[in-house]
N, C-alpha and C positions, 0 to 999 in steps of 0.2 A: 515702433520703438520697443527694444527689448528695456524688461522689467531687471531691474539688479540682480535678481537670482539669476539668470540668462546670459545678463551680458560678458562674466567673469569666462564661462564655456566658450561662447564664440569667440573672444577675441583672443581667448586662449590656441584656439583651432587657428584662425588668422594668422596668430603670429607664428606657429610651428610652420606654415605654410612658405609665408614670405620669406624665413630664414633659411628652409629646406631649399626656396629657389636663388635669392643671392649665395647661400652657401654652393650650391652644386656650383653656379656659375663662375665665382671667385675659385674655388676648386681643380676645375677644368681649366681655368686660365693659369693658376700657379701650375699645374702638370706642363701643361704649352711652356712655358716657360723655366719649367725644368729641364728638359727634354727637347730645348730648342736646339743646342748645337748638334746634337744628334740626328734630329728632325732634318733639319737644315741640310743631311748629306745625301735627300731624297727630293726628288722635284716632283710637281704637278704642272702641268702645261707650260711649262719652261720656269718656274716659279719655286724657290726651296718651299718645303712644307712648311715646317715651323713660322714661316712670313705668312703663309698661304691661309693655314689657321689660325694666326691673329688677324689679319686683315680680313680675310672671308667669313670662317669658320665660325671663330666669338661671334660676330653678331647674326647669323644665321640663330647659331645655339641659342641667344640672349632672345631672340624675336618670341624665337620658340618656345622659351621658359615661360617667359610674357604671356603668351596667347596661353598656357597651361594653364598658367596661376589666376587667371583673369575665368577661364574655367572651370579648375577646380574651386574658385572665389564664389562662385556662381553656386557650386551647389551647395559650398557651408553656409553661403544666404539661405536657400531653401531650408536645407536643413534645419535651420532657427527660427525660420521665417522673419526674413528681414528682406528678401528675393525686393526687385523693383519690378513693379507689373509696368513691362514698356509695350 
């Protein structure tokens, strides 16, 4: 259990984090969908782009922010020591 002098640091670190990865990932999704009818005049495997990366693309990238943030989550626990010994 972090002491009040502590706890204000880490969830200060936490929260830049979490915002760093919905913000990229809202981001990347408002670009896709900027840049969809333009997209759209390019295929991949018979598929327009702009369909191809909202349907495929976002949640490949989304997986990926996830398994990021869940690790770089992992070391601001260490860092603080708040880590879960599993």
């Amino acid at each position: 259990m972090l002491d009040h002098k502590h706890r204000r640091p880490y969830w200060l670190e936490t929260r830049r984090l979490m915002l760093f990865v919905i913000l990229s990932l809202m981001g990347g999704l408002t670009l896709v969908l900027m840049f969809m009818g333009w997209l759209d005049t390019f295929t991949i495997v018979g598929f327009p782009v702009g369909y191809f990366l909202l349907a495929h693309g976002f949640i490949i990238a989304a997986f990926v922010g996830f398994v990021w943030h869940g690790h770089e989550q992992d070391h601001i626990d260490h860092r603080h020591g708040t880590h879960e010994d599993i």
